[in-house]
C-alpha positions in Angstrom: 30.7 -88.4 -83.4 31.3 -91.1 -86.1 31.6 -91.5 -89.8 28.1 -93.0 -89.8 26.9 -90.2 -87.9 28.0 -87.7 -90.2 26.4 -89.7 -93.1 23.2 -89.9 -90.9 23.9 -86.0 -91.0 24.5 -85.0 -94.7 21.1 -87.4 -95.3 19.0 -85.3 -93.6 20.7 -82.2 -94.5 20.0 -83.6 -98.5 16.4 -84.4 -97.8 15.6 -82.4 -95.9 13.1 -85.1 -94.6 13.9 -87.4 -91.5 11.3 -90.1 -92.9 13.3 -90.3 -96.3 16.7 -90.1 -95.1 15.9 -92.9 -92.2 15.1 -94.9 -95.4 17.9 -94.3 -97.4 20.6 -95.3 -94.1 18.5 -97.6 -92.9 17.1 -96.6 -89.7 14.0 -96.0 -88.6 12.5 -91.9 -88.2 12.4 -92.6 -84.4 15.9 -93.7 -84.3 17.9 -91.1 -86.9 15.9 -88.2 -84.6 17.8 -88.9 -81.8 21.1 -89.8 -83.3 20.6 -86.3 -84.8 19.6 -84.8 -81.8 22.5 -86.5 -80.0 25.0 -85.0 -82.9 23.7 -81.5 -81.9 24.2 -82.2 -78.2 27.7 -83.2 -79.3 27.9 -79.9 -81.7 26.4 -77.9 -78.9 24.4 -76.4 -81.7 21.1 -76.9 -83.5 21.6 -77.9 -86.7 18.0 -78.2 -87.8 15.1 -75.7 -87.4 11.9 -78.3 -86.4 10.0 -76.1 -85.5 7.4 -75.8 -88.6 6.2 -78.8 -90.8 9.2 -78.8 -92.8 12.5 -79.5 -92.3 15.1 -76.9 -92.2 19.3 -76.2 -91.9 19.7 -73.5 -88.9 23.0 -71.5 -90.9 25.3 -73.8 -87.6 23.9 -76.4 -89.4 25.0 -75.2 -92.5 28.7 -74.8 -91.8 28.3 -78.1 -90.2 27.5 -79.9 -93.5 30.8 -78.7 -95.3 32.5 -79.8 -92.0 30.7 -83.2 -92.0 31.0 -83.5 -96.2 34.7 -82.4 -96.2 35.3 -85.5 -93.7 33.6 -88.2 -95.6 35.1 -86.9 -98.7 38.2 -86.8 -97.2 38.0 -90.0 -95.8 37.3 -92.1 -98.6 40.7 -90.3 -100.3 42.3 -91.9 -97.7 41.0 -95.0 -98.0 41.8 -94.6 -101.6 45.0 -94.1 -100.7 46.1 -97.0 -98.2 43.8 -99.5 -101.0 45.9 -101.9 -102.6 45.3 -100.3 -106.0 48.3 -98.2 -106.4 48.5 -97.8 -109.2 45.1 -98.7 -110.7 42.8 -96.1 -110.9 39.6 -97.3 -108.4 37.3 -95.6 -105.9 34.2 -93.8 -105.8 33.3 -91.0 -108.3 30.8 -89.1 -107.2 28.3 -88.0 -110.0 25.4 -85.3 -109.5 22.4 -85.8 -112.8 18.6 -85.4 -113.4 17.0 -88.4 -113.6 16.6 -87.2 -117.4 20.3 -87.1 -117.9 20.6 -91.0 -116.5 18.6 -92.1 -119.2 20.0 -90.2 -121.7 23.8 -88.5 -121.6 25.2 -90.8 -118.8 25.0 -94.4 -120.5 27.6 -94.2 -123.0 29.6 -92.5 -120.1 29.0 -95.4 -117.5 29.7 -97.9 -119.9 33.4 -97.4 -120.9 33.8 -96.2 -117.5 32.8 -99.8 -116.5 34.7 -101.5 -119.3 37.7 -99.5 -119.1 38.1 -99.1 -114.9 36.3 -101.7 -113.5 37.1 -100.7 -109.8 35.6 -97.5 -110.4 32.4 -97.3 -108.2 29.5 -94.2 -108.9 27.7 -92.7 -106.2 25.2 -91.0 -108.1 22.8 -88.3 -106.9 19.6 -87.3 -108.5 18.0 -83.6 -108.4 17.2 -80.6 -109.8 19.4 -79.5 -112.6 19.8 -76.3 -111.1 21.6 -77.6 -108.3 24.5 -79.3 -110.3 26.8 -76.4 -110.5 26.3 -76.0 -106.4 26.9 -79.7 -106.1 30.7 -79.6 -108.0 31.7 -76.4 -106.1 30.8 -78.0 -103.0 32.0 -80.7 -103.3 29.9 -83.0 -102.8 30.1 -84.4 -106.7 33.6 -84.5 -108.9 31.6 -84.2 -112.4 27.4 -83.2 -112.8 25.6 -83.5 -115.9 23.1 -80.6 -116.1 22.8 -77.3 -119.0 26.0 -76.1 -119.1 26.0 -72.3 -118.0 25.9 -69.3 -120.3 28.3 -67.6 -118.1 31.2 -70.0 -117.5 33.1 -69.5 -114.5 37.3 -70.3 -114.9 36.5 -72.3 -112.0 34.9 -75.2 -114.2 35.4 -77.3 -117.1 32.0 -77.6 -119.4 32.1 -80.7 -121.4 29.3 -80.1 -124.2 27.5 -83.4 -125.7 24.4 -82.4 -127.2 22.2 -79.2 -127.6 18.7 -78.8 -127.1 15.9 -75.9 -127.6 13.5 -75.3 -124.9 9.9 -75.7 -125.9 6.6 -75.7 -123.6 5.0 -79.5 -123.3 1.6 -79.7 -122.9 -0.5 -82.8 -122.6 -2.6 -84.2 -125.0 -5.5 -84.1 -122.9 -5.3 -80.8 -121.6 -7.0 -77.7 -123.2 -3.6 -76.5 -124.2 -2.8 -78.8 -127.2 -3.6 -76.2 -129.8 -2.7 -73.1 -128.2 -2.0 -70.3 -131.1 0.2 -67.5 -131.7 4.0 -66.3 -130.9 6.1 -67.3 -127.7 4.8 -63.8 -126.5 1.2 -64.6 -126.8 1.2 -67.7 -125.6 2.6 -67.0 -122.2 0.1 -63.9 -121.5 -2.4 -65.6 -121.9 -1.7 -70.2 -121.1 -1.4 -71.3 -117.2 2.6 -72.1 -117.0 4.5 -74.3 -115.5 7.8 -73.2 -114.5 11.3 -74.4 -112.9 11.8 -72.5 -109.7 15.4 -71.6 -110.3 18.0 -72.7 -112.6 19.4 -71.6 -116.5 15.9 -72.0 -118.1 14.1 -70.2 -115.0 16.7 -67.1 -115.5 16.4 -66.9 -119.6 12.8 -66.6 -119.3 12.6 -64.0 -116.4 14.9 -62.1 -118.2 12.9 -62.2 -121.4 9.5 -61.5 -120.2 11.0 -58.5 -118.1 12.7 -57.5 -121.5 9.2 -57.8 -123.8 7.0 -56.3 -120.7 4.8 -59.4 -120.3 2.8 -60.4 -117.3 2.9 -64.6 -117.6 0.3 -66.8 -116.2 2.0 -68.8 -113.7 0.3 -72.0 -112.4 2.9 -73.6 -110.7 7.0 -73.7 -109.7 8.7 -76.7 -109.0 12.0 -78.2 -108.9 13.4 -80.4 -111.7 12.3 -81.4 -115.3 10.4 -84.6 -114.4 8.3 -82.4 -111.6 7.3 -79.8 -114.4 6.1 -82.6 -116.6 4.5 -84.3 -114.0 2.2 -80.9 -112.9 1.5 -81.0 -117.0 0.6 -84.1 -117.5 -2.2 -83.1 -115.2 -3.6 -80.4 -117.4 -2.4 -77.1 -114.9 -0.9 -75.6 -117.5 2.5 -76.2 -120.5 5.8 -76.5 -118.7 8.8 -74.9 -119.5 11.6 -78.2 -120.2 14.0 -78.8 -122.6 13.4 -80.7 -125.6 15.2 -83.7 -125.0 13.1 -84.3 -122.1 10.3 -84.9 -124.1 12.2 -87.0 -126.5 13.0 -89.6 -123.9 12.1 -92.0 -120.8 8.3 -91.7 -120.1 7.3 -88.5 -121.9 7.8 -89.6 -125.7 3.8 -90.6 -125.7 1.2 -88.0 -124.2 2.5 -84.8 -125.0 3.0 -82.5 -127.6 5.3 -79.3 -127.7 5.3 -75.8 -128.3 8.2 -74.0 -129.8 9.7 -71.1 -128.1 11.1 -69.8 -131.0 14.1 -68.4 -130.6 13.5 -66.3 -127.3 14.7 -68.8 -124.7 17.1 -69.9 -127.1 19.3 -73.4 -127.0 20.4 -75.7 -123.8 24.1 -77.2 -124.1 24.0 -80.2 -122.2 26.9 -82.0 -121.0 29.2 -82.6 -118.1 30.4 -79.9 -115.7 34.1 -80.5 -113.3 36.2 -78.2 -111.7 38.8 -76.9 -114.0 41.7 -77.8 -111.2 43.2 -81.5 -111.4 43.9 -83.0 -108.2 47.7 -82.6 -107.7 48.4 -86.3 -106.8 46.9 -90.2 -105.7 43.6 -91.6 -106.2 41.6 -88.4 -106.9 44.1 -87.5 -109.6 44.5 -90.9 -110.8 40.5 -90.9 -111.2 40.2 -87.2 -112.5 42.9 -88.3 -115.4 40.7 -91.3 -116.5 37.2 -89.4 -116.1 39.6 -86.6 -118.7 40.7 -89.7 -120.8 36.9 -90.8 -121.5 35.3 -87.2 -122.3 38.8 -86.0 -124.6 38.3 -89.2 -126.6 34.4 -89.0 -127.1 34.2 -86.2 -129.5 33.3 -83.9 -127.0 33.5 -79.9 -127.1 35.1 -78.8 -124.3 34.7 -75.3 -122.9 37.0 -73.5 -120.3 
């Protein structure tokens, strides 16, 4: 097995979906199924369950990802490493964010990372906030940019930049523009759209279980922009934080409902480990990523 092999690997293992990870390496479906299939010939395991419509990790396949994501990380250190750059801080930072947090926390970031380290190159992966935390401790990012955790682990640094309340969006064509009464009321008795896991998921479980209501649920999905996208078709408000609303395509054709205080506020901001690389390139780069978030005015948590 090779490097691009691997990558072929993690692509699928990402998506989940041979189709859109033969687009994103460049092969065609036909062609990454049997460089897959060879790889688990090689592995003398299955690494992927096929057997239904979708896609699947068999738990081999599983420990095979950190195998295959621990050498591509580990190889582009090296390469690091043996670049020319000694003593310049370059390589690739790997960054996991919504698509929300692109458009709105990471711009300032990328662009004194550009100006000030101009060797630095992102690899940036979009999904579901909920999935941030999971990407750091695996790895497969060095800094996310997702609601920072109400129970912070020692394991992370939380870099705060902005807070946020949650609120319920609904379009302004639906029937649920003027919906009446308290947070209660409102989710007894209007269709909701909710995340399927993540910090705002877990608040609101744990308040309707605490107040002894039965919500109406229309639909779960993954991510901020797939919440608003099932209520800009009238199913029902979705559960989002404010800023969401406040920026990219949803600042026209919605209007929110407040949650008052029982879902409470989102700190937004960037998430690391809390351990510095002890030496090269990934310290080098760890130090300057440090550098840029100390001298923005951020509050830091530990």
């Amino acid at each position: 097995m090779d490097f691009f092999e691997l990558k072929a690997f993690v692509s699928v293992a990402r998506n989940l979906h041979f189709s859109q990870a033969a687009s994103e390496i460049n092969l065609s479906p036909s062609a990454l199924s049997r460089l897959i299939s060879r790889l688990e010939d090689e592995a003398g395991a299955e690494l992927f369950d096929r057997s239904r419509k979708e896609v699947l990790l068999t738990e081999k396949g599983k420990a095979f990802l950190a195998f295959a994501s621990r050498c591509i990380k580990e190889k582009e250190n090296l390469e690091n490493e043996f670049s020319s750059c000694t003593d310049t801080v370059c390589g690739t930072l790997h960054v996991y964010a919504s698509v929300t947090a692109c458009y709105t926390i990471m711009p300032p970031f990328i662009k004194r990372l550009s100006a000030e380290y101009p060797l630095v190159h992102l690899s940036v992966e979009t999904g579901d906030p909920a999935g941030a935390v999971c990407a750091v401790r695996e790895g497969r990012a060095e800094i996310a940019v997702a609601a920072i955790p109400d129970n912070r682990s020692m394991f992370f640094n939380c870099i705060s930049v902005c807070r946020s309340p949650l609120v319920f969006a609904a379009a302004v064509n639906s029937p649920y523009v003027d919906v009446q009464g308290s947070p209660q009321d409102i989710v007894s008795t209007v269709p909701l759209i909710l995340p399927k896991a993540g910090l705002a998921r877990r608040r609101f479980d744990s308040w309707i279980k605490s107040r002894n209501v039965r919500p109406e649920i229309a639909a779960e999905t993954e991510g901020n922009e797939a919440v608003m996208a099932l209520a800009a078709l009238g199913l029902g408000i979705g559960l989002v934080p404010q800023i969401v609303l406040e920026n990219g395509p949803y600042r026209e054709g919605f209007v929110s409902h407040s949650a008052g205080n029982a879902l409470g506020f989102y700190d937004i901001g960037f998430i690391q480990k809390a351990k510095v690389p002890a030496a090269g390139a990934a310290r080098r780069m760890r130090l300057a990523v440090d550098r840029i978030l100390q001298s923005s005015g951020y509050k830091v948590f530990h």
